[in-house]
PDB file of N, CA, C and O in Angstrom:
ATOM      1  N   UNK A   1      10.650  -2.302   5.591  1.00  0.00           N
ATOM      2  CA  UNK A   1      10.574  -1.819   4.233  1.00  0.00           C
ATOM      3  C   UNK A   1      11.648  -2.524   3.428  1.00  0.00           C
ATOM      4  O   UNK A   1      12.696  -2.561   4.073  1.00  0.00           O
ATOM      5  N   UNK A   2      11.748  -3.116   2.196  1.00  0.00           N
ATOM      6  CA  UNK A   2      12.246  -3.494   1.421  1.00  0.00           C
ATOM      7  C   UNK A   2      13.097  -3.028   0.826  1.00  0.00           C
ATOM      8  O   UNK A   2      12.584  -2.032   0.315  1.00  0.00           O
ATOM      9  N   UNK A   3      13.937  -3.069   0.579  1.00  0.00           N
ATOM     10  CA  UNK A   3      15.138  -2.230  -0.331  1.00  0.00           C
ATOM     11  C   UNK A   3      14.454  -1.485  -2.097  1.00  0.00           C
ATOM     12  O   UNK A   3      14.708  -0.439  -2.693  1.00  0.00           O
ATOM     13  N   UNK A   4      13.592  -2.589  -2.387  1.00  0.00           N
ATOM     14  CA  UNK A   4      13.211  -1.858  -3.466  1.00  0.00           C
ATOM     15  C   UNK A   4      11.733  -1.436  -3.284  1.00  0.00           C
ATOM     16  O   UNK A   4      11.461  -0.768  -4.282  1.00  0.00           O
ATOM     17  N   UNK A   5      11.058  -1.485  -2.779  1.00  0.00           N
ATOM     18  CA  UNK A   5       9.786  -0.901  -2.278  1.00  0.00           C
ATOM     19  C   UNK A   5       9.906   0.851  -2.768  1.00  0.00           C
ATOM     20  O   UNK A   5      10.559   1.773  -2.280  1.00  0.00           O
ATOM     21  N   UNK A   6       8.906   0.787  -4.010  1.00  0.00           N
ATOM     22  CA  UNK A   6       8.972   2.041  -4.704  1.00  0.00           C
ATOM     23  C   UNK A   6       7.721   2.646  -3.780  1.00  0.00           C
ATOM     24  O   UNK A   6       6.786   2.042  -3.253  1.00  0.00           O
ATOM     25  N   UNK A   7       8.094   4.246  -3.782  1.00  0.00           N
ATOM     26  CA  UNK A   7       7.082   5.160  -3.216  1.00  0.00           C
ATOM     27  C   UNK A   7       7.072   6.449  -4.083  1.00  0.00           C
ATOM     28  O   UNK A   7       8.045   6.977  -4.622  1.00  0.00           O
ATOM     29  N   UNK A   8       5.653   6.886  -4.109  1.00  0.00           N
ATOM     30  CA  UNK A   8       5.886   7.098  -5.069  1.00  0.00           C
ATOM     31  C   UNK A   8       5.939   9.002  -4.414  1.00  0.00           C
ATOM     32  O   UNK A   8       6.811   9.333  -3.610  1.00  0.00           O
ATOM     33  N   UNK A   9       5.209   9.703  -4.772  1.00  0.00           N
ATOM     34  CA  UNK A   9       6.140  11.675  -4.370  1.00  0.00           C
ATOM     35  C   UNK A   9       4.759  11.630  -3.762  1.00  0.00           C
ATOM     36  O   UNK A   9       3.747  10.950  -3.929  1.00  0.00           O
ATOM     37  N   UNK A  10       5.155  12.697  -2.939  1.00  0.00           N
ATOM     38  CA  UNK A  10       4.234  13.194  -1.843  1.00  0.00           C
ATOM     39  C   UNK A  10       3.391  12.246  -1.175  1.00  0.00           C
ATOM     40  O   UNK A  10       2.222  12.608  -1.038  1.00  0.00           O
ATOM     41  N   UNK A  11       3.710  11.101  -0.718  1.00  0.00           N
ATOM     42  CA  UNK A  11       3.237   9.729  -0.202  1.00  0.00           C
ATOM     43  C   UNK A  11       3.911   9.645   1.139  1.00  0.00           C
ATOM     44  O   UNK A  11       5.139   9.596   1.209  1.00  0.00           O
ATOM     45  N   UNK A  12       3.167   9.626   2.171  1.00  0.00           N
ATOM     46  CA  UNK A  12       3.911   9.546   3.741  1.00  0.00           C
ATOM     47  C   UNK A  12       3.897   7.963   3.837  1.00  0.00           C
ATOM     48  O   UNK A  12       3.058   7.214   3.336  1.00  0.00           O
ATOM     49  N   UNK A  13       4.975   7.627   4.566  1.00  0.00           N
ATOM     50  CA  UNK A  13       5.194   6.287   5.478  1.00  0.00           C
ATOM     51  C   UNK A  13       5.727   6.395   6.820  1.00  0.00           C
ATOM     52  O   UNK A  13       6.216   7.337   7.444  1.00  0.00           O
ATOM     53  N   UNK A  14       5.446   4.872   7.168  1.00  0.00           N
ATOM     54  CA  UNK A  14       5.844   4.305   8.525  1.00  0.00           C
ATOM     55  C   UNK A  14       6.907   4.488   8.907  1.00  0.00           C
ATOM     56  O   UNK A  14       7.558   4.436   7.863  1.00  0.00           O
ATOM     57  N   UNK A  15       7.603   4.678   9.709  1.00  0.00           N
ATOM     58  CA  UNK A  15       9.276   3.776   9.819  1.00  0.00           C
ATOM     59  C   UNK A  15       9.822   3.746  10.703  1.00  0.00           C
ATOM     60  O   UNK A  15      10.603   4.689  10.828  1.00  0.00           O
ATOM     61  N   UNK A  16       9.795   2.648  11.927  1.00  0.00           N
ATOM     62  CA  UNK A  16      10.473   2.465  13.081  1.00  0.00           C
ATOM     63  C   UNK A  16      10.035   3.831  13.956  1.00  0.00           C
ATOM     64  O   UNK A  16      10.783   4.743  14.309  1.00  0.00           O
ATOM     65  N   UNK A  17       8.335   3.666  14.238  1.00  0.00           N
ATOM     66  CA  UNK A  17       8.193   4.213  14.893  1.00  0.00           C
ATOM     67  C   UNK A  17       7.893   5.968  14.563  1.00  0.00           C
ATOM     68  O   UNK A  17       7.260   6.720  15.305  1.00  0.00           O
ATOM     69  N   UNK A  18       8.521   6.326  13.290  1.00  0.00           N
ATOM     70  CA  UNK A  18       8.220   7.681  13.267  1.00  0.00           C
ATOM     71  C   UNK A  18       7.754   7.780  11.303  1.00  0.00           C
ATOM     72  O   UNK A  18       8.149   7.068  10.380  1.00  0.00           O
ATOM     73  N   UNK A  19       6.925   8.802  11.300  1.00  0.00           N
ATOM     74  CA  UNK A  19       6.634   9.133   9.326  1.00  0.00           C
ATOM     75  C   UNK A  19       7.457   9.891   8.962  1.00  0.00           C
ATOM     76  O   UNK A  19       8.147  10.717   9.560  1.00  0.00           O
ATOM     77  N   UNK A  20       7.346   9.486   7.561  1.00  0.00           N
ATOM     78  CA  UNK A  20       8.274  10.300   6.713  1.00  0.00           C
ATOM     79  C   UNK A  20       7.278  10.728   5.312  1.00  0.00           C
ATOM     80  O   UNK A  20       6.321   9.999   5.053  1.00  0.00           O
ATOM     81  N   UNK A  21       7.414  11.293   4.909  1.00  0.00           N
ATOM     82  CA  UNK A  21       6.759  12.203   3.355  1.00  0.00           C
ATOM     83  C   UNK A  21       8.049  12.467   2.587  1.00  0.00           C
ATOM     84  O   UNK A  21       8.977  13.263   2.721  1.00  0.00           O
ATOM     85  N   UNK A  22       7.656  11.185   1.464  1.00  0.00           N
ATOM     86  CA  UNK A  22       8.559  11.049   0.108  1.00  0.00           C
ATOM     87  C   UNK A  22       8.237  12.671  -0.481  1.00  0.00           C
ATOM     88  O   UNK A  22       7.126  13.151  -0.702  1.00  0.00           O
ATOM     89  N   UNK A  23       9.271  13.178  -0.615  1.00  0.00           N
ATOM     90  CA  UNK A  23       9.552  14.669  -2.087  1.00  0.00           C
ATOM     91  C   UNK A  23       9.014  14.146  -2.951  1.00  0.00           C
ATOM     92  O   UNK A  23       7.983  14.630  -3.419  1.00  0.00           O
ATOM     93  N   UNK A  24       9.586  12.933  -3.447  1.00  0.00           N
ATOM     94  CA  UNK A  24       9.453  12.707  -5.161  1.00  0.00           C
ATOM     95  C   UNK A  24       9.239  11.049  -4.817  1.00  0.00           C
ATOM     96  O   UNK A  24       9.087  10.408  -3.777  1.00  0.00           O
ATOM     97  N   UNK A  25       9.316  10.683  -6.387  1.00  0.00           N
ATOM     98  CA  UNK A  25       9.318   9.267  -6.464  1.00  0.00           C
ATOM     99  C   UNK A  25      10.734   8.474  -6.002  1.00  0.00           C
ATOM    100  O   UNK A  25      11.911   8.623  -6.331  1.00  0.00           O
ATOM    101  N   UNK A  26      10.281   7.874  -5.395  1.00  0.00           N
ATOM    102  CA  UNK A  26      12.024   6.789  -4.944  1.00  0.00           C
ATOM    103  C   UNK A  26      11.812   5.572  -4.731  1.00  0.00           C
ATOM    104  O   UNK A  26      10.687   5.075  -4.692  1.00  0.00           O
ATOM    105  N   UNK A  27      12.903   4.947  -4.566  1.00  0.00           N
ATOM    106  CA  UNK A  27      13.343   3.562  -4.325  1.00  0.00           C
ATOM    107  C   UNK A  27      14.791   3.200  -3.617  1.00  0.00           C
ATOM    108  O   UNK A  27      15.924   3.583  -3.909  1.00  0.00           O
ATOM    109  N   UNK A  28      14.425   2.505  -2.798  1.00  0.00           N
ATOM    110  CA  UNK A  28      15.717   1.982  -2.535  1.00  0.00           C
ATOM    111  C   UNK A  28      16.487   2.916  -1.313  1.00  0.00           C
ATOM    112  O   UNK A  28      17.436   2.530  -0.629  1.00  0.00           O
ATOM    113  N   UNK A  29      15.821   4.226  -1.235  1.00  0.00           N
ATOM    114  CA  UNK A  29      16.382   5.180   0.084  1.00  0.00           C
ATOM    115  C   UNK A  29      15.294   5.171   1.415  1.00  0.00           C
ATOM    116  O   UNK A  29      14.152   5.623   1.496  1.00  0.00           O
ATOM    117  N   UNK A  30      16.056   4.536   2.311  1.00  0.00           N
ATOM    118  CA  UNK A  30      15.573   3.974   3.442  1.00  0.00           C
ATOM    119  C   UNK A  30      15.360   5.221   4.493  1.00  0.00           C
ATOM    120  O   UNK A  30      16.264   5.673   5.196  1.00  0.00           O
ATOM    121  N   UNK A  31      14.142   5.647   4.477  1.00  0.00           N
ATOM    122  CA  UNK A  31      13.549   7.122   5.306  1.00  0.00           C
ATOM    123  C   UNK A  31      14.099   7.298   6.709  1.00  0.00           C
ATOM    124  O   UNK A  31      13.968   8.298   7.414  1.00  0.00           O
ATOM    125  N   UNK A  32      14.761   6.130   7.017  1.00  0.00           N
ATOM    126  CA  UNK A  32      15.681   6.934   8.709  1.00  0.00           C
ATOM    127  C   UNK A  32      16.668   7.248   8.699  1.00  0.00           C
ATOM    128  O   UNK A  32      17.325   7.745   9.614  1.00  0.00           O
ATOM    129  N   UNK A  33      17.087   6.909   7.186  1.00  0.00           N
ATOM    130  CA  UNK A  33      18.712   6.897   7.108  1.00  0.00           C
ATOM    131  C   UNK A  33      19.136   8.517   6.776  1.00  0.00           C
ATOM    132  O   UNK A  33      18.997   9.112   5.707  1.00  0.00           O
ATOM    133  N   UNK A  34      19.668   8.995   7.982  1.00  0.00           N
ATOM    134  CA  UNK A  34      19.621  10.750   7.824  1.00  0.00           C
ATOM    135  C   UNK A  34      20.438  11.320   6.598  1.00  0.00           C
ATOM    136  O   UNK A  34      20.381  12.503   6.262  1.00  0.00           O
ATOM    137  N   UNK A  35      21.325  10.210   5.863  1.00  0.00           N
ATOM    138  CA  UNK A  35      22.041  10.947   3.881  1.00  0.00           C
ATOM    139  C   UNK A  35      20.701  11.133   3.277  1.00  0.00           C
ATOM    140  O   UNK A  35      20.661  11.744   2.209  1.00  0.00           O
ATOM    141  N   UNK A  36      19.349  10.599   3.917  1.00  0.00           N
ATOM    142  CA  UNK A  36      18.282  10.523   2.297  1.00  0.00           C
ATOM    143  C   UNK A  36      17.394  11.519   3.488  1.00  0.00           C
ATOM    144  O   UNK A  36      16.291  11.512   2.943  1.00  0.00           O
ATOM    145  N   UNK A  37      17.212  12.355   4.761  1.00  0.00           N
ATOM    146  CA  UNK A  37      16.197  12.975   5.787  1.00  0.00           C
ATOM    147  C   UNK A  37      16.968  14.554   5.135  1.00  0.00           C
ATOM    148  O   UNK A  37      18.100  14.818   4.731  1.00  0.00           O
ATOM    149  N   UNK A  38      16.077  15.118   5.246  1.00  0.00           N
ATOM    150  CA  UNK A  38      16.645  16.881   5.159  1.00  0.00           C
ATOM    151  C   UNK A  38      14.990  17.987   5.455  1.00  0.00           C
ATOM    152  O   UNK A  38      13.818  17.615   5.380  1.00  0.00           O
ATOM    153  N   UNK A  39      15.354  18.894   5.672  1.00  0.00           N
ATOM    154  CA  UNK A  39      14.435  19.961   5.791  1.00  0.00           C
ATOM    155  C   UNK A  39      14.308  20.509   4.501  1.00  0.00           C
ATOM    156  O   UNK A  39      15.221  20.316   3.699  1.00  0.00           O
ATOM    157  N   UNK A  40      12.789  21.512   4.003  1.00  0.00           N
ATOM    158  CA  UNK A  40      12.474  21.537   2.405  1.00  0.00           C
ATOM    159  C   UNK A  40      13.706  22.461   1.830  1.00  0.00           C
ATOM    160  O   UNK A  40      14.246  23.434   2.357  1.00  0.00           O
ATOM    161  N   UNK A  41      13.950  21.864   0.651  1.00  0.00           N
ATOM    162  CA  UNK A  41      15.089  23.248   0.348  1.00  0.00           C
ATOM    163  C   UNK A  41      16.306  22.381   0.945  1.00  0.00           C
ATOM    164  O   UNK A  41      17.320  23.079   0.926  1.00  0.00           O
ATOM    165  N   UNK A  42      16.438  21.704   1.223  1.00  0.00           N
ATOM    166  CA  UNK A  42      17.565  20.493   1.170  1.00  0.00           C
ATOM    167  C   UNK A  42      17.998  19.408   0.421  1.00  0.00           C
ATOM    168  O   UNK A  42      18.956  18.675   0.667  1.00  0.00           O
ATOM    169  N   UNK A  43      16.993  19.343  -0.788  1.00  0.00           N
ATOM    170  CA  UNK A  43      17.565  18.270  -1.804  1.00  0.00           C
ATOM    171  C   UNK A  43      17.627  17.109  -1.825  1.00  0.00           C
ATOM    172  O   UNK A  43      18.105  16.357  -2.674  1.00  0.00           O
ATOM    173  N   UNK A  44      16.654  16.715   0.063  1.00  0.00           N
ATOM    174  CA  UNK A  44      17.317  15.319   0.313  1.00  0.00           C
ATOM    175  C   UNK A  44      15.416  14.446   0.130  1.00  0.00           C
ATOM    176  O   UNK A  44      14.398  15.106   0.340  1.00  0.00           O
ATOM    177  N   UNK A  45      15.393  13.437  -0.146  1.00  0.00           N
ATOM    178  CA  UNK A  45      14.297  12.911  -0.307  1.00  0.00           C
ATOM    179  C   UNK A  45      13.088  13.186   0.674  1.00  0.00           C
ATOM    180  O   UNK A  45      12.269  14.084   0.478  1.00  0.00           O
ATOM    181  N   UNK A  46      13.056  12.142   1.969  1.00  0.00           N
ATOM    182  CA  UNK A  46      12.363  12.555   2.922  1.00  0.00           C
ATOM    183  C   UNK A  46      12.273  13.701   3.860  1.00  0.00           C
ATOM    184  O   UNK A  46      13.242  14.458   3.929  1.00  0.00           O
ATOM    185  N   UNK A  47      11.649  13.831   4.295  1.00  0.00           N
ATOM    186  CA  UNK A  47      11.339  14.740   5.041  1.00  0.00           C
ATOM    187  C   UNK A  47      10.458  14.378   6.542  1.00  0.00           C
ATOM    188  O   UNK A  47       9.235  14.296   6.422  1.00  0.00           O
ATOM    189  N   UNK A  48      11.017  14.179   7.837  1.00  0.00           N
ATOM    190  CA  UNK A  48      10.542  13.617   9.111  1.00  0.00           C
ATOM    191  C   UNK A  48       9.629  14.350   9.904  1.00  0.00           C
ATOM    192  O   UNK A  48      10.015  15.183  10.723  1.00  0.00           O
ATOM    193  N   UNK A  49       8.400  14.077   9.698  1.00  0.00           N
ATOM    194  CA  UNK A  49       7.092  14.248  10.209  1.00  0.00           C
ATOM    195  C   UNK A  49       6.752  14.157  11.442  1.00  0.00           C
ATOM    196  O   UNK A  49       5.809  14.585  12.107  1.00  0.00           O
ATOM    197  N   UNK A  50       7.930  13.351  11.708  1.00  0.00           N
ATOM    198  CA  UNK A  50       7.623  13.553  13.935  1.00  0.00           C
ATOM    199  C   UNK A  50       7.480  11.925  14.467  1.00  0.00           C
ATOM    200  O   UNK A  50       8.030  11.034  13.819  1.00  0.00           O
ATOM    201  N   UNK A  51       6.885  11.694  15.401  1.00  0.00           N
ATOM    202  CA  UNK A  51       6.411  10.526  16.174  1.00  0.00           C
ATOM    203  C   UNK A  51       5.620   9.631  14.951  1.00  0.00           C
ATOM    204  O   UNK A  51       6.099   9.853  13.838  1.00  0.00           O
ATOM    205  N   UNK A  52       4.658   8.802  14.969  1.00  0.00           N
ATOM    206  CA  UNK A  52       3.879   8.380  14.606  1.00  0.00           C
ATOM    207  C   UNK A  52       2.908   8.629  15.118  1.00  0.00           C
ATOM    208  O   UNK A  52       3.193   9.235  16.151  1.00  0.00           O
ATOM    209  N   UNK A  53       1.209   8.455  14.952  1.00  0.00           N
ATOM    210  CA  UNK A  53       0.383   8.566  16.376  1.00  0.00           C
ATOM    211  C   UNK A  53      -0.490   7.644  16.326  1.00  0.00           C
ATOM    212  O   UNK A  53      -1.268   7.480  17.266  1.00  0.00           O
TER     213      UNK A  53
END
């Protein structure tokens, strides 16, 4: 994923193996990186969906 690779809210992705589901619109916050991962009601962008399958 690209550093600026916009996504846009409620849009799941790939990432090294496991998904993530964008909150909102973003850019630039890299979905494994656990400052931007949180559970709902955490404020934090993504949210980690598990394995891939």
């Amino acid at each position: 994923m690209e550093s600026e690779r916009r996504v846009p809210d409620a849009d799941n992705v790939q990432w090294k193996g496991r998904e993530y589901l964008a909150r909102w619109w973003t850019r630039g916050n890299e979905p494994g990186n656990p400052a931007f991962i949180g559970l709902d009601g955490s404020g934090k962008v993504w949210r980690d969906e598990g394995a891939c399958h």
